[in-house]
C-alpha positions as CSV (number, residue, x, y, z in Angstrom):
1,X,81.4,254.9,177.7
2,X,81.8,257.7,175.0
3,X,84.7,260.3,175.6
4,X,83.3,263.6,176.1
5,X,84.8,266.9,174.6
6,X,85.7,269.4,177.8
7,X,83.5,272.2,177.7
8,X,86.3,274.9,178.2
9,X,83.6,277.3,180.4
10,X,82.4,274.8,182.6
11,X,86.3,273.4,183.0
12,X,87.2,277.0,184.0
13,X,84.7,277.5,186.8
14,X,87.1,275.9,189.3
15,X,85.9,279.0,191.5
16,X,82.3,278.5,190.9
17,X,82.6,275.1,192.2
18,X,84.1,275.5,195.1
19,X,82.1,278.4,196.2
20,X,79.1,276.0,196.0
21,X,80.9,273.2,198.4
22,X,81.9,276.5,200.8
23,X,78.1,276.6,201.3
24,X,77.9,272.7,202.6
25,X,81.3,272.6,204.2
26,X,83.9,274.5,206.3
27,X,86.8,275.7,203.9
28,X,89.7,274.2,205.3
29,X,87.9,270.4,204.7
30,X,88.3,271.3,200.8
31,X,91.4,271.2,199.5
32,X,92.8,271.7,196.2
33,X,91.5,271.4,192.7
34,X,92.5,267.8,191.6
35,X,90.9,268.1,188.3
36,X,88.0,268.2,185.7
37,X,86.6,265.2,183.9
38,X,83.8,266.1,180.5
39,X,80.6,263.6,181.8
40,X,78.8,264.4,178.9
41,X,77.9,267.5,176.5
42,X,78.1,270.6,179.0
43,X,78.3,268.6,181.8
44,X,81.7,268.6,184.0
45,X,82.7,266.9,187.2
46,X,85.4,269.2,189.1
47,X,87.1,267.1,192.3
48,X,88.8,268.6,194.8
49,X,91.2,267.2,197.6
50,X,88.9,266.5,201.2
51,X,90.5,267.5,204.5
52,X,88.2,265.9,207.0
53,X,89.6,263.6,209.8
54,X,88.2,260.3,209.2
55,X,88.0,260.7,205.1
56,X,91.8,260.2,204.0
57,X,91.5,259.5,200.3
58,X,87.8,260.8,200.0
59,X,87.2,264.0,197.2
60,X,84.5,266.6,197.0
61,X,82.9,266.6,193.4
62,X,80.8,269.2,192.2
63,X,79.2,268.4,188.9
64,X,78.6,272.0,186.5
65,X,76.5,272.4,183.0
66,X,75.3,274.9,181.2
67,X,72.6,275.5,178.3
68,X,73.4,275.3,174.8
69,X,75.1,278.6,173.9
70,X,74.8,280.1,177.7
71,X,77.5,281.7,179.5
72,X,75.7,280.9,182.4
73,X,77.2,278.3,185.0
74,X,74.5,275.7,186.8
75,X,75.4,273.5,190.0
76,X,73.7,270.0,189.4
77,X,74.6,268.2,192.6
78,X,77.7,267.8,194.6
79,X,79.2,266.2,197.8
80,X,82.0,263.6,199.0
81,X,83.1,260.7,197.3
82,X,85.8,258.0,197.3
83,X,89.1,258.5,195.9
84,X,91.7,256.3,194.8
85,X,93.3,254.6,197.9
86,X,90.4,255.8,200.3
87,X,89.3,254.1,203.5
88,X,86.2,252.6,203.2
89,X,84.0,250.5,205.9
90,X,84.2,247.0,204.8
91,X,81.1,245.3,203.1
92,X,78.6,244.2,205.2
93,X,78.0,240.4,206.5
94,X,74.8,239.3,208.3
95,X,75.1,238.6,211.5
96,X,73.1,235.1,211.2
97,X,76.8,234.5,208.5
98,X,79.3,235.8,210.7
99,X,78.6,234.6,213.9
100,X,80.1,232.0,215.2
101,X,78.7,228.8,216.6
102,X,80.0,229.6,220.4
103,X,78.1,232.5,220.5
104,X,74.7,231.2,218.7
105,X,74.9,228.5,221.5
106,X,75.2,231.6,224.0
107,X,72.2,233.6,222.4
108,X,70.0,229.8,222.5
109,X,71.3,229.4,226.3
110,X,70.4,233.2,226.7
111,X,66.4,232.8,225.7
């Protein structure tokens, strides 16, 4: 992946950012600014802290551009992701792989 120069307007707009995840989520779920990452050529990723019950370790991103010699700050997407050291659900087994052979003989006896 190639290392991106940090566009020093978009890397600023640490305000403009989180006004736009005020407009999805209460503002005590979003915590602090954690930081800004360059994704590409006017394109940065700013993450901030998530203060939900249920999400410890989770951050809300909110990805910024602009146009080529514009002042003028654009929202691309945003939401909640995974941090470092999050909880996350464990991945998911079929049932027909995790279930044991008392309880297939239960389900067989049940039909």
């Amino acid at each position: 992946m190639p290392a991106y120069k940090k566009d020093a307007l978009l890397a600023e707009a640490v305000e403009e950012a989180r006004a736009a995840l005020i407009e999805i989520a209460p503002r005590e779920q979003i915590g602090e600014h954690l930081r800004a990452e360059a994704e590409g050529d006017r394109l940065v990723t700013h993450r901030f802290a998530a203060s939900q019950p249920g999400y410890r370790g989770w951050e809300w991103f909110v990805t910024l551009a602009r146009a080529p010699r514009s002042k003028k700050v654009t929202v691309c997407e945003l939401g909640l992701l995974p941090g470092e050291g999050a909880l996350l659900a464990p991945e998911w087994v079929p049932w027909s792989e995790r279930v044991t052979e008392d309880e297939k003989a239960a389900a067989e006896a049940a039909s």
